[in-house]
C-alpha positions as CSV (number, residue, x, y, z in Angstrom):
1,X,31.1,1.1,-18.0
2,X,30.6,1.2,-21.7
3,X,33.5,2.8,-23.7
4,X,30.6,4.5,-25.8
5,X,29.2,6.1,-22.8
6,X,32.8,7.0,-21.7
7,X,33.2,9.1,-25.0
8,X,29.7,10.2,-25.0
9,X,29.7,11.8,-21.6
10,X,33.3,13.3,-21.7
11,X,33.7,17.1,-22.3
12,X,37.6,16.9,-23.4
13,X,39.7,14.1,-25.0
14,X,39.6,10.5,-23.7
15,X,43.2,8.8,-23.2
16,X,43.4,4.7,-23.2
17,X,46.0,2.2,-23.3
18,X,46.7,-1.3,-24.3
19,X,48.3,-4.0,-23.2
20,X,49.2,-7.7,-24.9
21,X,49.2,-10.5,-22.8
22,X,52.7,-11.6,-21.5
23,X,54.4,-15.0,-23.4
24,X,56.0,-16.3,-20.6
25,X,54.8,-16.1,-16.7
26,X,57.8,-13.8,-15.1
27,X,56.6,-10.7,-16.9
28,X,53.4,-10.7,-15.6
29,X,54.9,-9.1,-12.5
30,X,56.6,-6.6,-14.7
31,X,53.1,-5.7,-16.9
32,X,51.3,-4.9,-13.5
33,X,54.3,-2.6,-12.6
34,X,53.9,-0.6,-16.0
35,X,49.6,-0.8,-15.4
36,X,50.1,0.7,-11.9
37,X,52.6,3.5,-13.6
38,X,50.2,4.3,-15.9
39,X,47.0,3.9,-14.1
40,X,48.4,7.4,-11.9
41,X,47.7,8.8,-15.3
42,X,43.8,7.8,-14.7
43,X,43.0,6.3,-18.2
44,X,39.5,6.2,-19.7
45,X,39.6,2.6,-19.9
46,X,42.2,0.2,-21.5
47,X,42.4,-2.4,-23.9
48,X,43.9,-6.2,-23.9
49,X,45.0,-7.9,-27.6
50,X,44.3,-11.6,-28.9
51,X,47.2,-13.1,-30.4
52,X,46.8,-14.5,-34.0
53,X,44.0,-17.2,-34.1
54,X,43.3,-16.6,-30.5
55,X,46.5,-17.9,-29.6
56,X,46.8,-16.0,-26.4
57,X,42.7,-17.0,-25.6
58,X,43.3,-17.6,-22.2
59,X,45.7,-15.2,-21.5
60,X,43.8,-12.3,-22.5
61,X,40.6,-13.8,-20.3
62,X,43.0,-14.3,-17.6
63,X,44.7,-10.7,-17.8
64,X,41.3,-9.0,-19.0
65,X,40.1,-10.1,-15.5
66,X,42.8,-9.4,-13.3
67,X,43.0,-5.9,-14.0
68,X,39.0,-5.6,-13.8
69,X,39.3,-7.4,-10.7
70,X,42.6,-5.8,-9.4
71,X,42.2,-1.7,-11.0
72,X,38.8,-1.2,-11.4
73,X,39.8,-0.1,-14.6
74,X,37.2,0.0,-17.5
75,X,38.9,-3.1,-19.7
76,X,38.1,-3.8,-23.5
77,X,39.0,-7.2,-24.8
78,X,40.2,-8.0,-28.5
79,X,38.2,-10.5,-29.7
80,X,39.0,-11.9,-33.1
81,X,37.2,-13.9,-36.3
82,X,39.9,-16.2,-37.1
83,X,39.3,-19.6,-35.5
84,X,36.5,-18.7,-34.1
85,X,32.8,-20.4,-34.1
86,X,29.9,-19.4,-32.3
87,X,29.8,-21.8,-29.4
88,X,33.4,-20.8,-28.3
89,X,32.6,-17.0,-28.7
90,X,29.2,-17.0,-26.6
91,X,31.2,-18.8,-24.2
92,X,34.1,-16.1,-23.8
93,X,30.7,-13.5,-24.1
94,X,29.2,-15.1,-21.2
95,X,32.3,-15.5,-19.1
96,X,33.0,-11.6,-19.6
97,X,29.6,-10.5,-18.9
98,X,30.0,-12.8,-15.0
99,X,33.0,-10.8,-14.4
100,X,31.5,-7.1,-15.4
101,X,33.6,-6.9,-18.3
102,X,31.0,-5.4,-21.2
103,X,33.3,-3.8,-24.2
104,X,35.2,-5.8,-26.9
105,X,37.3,-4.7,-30.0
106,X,35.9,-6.9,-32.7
107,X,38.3,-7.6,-35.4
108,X,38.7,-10.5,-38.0
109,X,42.4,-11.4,-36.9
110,X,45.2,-12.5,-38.2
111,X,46.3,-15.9,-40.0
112,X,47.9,-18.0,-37.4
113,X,51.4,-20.0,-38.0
114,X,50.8,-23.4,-39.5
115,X,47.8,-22.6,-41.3
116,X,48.2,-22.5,-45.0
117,X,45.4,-19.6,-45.8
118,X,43.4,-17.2,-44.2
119,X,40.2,-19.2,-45.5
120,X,41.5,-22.3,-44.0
121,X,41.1,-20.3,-40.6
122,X,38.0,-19.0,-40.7
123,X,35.0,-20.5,-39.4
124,X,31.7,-19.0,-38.4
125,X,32.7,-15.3,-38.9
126,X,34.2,-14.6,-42.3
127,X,34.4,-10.8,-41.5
128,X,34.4,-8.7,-38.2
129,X,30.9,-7.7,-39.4
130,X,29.7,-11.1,-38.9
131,X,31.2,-11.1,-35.5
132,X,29.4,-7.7,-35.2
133,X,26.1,-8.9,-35.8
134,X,26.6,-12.3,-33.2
135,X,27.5,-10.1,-30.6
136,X,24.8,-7.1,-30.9
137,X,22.0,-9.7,-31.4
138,X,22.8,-12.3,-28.5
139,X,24.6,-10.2,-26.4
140,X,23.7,-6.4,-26.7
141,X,25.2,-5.6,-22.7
142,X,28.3,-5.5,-24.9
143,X,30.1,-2.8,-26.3
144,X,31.7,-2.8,-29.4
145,X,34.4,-1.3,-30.6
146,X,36.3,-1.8,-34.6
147,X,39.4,-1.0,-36.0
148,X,39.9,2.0,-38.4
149,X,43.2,2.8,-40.9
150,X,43.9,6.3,-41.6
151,X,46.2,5.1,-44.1
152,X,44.1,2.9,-46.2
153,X,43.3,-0.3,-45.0
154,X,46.0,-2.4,-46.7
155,X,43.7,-5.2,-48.2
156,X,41.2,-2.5,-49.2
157,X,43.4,-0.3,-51.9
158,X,39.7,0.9,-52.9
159,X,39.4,3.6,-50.4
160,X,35.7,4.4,-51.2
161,X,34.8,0.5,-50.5
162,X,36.8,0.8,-47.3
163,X,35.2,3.5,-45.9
164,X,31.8,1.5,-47.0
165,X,32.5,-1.5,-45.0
166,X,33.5,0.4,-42.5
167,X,29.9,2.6,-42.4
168,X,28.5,-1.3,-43.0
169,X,29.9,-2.2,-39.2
170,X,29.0,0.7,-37.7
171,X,25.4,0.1,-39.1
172,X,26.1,-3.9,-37.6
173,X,26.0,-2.2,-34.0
174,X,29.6,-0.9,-33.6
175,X,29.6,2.0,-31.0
176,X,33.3,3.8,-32.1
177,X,36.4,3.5,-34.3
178,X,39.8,2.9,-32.4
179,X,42.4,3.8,-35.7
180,X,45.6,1.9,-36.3
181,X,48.5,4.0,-35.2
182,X,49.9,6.5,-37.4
183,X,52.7,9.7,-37.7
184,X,51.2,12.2,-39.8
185,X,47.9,13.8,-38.6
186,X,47.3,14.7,-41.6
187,X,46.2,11.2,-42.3
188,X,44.0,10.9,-39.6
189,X,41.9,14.2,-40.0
190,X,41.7,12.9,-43.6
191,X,40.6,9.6,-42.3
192,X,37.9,10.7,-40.1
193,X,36.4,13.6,-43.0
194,X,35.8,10.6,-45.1
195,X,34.1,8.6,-42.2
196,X,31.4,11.8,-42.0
197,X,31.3,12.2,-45.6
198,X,29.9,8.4,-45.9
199,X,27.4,9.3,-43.0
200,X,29.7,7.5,-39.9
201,X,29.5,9.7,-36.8
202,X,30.6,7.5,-33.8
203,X,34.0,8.7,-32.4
204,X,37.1,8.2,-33.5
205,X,40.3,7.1,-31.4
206,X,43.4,8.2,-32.5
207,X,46.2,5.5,-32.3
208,X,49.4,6.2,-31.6
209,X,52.7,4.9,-30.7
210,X,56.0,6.7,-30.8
211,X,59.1,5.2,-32.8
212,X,61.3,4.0,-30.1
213,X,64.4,2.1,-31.8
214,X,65.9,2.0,-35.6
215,X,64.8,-1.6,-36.0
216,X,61.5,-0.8,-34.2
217,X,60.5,1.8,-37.1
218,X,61.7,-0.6,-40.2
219,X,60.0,-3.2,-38.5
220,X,57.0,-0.9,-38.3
221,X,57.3,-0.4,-41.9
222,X,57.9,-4.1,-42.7
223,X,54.5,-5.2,-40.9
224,X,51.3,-5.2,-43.3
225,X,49.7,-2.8,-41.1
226,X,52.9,-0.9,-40.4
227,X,52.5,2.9,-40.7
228,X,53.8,5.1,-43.1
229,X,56.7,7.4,-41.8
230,X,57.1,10.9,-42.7
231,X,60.1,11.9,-44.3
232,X,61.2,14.8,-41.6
233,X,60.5,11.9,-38.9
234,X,62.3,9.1,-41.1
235,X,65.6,11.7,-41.5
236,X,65.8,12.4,-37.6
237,X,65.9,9.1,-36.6
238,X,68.7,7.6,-39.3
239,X,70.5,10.4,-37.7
240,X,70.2,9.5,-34.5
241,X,73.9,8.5,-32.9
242,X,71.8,5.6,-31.1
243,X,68.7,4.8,-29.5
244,X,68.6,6.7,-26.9
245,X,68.2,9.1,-28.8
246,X,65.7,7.6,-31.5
247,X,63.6,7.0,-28.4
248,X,63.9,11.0,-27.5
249,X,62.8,11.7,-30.9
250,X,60.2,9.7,-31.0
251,X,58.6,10.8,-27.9
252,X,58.5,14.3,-28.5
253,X,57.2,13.5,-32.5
254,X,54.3,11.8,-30.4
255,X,53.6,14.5,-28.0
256,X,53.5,17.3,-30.9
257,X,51.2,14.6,-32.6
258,X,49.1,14.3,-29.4
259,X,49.3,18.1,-28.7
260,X,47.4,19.1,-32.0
261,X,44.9,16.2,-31.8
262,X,43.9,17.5,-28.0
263,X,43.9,21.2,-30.1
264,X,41.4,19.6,-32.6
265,X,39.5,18.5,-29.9
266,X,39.5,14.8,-30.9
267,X,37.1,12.0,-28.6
268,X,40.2,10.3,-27.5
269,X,43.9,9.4,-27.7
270,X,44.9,5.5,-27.7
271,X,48.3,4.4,-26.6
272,X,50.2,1.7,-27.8
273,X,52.3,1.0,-24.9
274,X,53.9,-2.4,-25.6
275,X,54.0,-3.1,-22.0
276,X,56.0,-0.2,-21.4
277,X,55.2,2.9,-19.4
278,X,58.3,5.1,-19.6
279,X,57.6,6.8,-23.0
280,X,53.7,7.2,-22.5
281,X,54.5,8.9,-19.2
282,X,57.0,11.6,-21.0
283,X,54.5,12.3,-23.6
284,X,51.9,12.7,-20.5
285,X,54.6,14.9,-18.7
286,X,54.9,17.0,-21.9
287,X,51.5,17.9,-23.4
288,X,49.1,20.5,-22.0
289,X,45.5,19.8,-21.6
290,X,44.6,23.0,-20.1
């Protein structure tokens, strides 16, 4: 089923999760244990990432297909610019569409080790727009999905021309807006009045993904698309004796977070579970969705 007919047809807020592709073989095991915990929670669909410069290609094939073929489970594959050319996309396209897998996440990517600059890495799609346009025109079984950043996107400080390219994909043939994660609501209700204010009306998934250790939320803040963290959230957490008790924190900042966005009646709510199920399942276990 397409993710945009998912959203479309539901009455109350959507709930997704994704999923990276294990690095080495034995975890595999372990990432179908954490699907199955989660899959109790009957998701909307759920999402699979592409390592930098489709380093994890055939991982993502191989785990995009297992749970299609193993859950039944609506699954949307990342699918990145970045060493990418036309021949090799139509071919991942067309090995989708023979397994019934019809919704991607198109995104430019990221710059892969060993290459000096992002241009040096690009080949037939300079911009996710490009890889927009391929897709809708050759391929228009599939459903697309792009990334959104509540926060500004960080090589876009020009927030108007942000929210312009962004309008320009959803014009290309992208169906909804999935948003990086974020802490403050606030910068996601922001986020979506400027989407309607330039005319953008798909849906738009709220991110999230609760701080779980110290080093977790610097690293957060270290990344380039690391979200910024309130103050009130930034002061619990150095005060935390350990992190046990960072993870506590952050699970119930997330389920307040996911609690007011339900309120607001918002399309859908996207977990970032790196892998794990234990804190998605306590923010599940906390918030009321009557």
């Amino acid at each position: 089923m397409l993710v945009r007919e998912i959203l479309n047809s539901a009455s109350e807020p959507v709930f997704s999760f994704e999923f990276f592709p294990p690095k080495k073989d034995e975890d595999w095991e372990t990432l179908f244990e954490t699907i199955a915990n989660l899959n109790h929670l009957h998701p909307s669909y759920v999402s699979v990432t592409y390592g930098a410069g489709g380093s994890t290609r055939s991982r993502t094939h191989d785990l995009v297909t297992k749970i299609q073929k193993e859950t039944g489970l609506t699954v949307v594959s990342h699918l990145t610019c970045i060493c990418s050319d036309r021949e090799d996309t139509g071919s991942i396209l067309e090995n989708y569409l023979e397994h019934g897998i019809t919704n991607v996440l198109a995104l430019r990517g990221d710059k892969p080790a060993g290459i000096a600059t992002l241009n040096d890495a690009i080949k037939d799609f300079p911009h996710a727009i490009d890889l927009i346009r391929f897709i809708r025109t050759n391929y228009p079984a599939i459903g697309i999905g792009v990334a959104g950043f509540p926060e500004g996107h960080p090589e876009t400080p020009n927030r108007l021309k942000e929210i312009e390219y962004l309008k320009e994909k959803i014009d290309a043939g992208a169906d909804y807006i999935v948003t990086q994660l974020f802490f403050d609501n606030r910068d996601y209700f922001d986020f979506v009045d400027r989407c309607r204010i330039a005319g953008i009306t798909v849906p738009v998934i709220a991110g999230i993904m609760p701080v779980s250790t110290k080093k977790g939320m610097i690293r957060m803040s270290e990344l380039a698309l690391g979200a910024r963290i309130p103050a009130p959230l930034l002061k619990q957490v150095l005060n935390a004796r350990n992190d046990v008790d960072v993870a506590k924190i952050g699970i119930d900042w997330a389920t307040a977070q996911v609690q007011e966005l339900i309120e607001r009646q918002v399309k859908g709510v996207h977990f970032y579970t790196l892998n794990l199920a234990d804190a998605t399942l306590k923010i599940f276990r906390n918030i009321s969705r009557s």
